[in-house]
C-alpha positions in Angstrom: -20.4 -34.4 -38.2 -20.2 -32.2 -40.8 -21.9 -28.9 -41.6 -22.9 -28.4 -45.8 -24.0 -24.8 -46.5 -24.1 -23.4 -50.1 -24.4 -19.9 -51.3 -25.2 -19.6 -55.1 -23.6 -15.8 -56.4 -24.1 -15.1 -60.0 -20.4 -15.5 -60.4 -19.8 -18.5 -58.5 -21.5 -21.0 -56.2 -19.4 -22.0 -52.9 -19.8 -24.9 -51.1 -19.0 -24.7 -47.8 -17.9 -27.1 -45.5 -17.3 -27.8 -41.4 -16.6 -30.2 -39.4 -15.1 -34.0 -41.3 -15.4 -35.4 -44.3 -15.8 -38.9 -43.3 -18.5 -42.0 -43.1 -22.0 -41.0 -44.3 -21.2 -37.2 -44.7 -19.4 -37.9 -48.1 -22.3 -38.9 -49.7 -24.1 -35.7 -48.3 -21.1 -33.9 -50.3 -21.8 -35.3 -53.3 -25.3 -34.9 -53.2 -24.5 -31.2 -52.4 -22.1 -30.7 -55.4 -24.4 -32.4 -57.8 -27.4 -30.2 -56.8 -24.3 -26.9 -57.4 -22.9 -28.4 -61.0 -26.8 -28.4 -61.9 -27.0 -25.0 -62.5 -23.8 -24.0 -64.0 -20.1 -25.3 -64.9 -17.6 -27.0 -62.9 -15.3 -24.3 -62.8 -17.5 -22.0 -61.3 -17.9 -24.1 -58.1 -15.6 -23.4 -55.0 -15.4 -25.9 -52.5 -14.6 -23.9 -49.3 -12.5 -26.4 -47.3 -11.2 -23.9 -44.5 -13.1 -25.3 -41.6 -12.8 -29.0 -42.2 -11.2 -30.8 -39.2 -10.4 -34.5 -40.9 -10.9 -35.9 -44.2 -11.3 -40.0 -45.2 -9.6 -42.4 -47.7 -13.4 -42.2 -49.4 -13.6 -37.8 -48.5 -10.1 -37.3 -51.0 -12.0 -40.0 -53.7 -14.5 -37.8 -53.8 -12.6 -34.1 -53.9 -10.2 -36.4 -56.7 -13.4 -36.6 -58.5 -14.9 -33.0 -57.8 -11.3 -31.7 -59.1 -11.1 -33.4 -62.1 -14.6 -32.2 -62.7 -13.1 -28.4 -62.6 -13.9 -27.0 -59.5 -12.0 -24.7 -57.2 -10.9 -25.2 -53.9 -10.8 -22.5 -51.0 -8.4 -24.0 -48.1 -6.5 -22.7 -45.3 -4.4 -24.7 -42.3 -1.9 -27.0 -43.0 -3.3 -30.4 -43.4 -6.4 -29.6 -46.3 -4.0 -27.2 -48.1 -1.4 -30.7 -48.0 -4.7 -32.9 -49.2 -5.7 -30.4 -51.8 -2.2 -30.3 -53.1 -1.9 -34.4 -53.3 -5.3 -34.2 -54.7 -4.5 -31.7 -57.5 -1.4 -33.1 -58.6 -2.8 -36.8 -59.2 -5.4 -34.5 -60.8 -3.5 -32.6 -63.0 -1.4 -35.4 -64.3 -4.3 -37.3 -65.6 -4.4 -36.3 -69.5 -7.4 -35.4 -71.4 -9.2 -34.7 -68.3 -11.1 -31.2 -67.1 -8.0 -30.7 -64.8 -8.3 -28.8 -61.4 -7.9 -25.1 -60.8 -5.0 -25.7 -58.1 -4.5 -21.7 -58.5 -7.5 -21.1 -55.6 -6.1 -23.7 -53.7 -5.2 -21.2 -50.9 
């Protein structure tokens, strides 16, 4: 199971998540980021990772996507900040893409 909730701020919009990214709840991510990046630019999306338990093979496609899209991630605990870090360094090395902001990923 896995708990979505988003708070739009005029400076930022975070996405916050609880619970695993896994199965059917992936897709309810990406609906949720879509409906976010609507309104305003990647890199003024944070995707608040600090309560997520376990994350899938298909959960890190879709963050991989999310952080080449520009977004921030918000972690804490040892294995999302690990995931985040894998994530943003495949990321990062991809060239002439929007790159991740791997400085928020703490």
């Amino acid at each position: 199971m896995l708990k979505i909730t988003s708070e739009a701020k005029p400076e930022a919009t975070r996405i916050k998540l609880e619970g695993k990214l896994a199965g059917p709840w992936v897709g309810e991510l990406e609906r949720a980021w879509r409906s976010a990046a609507e309104g305003r630019p990647a890199a003024e999306i944070i995707l608040d990772l600090s309560d997520v338990t376990f994350i899938d093979a298909e959960g890190r496609k879709l963050m991989a996507w999310i952080c080449r899209q520009g977004a921030r991630f918000h972690t804490s605990g040892c294995m999302t900040r690990w995931i985040v870090e894998q994530i943003q360094k495949d990321c990062a090395s991809l060239p002439d893409e929007a790159g991740c902001a791997s400085k928020d990923a703490r």
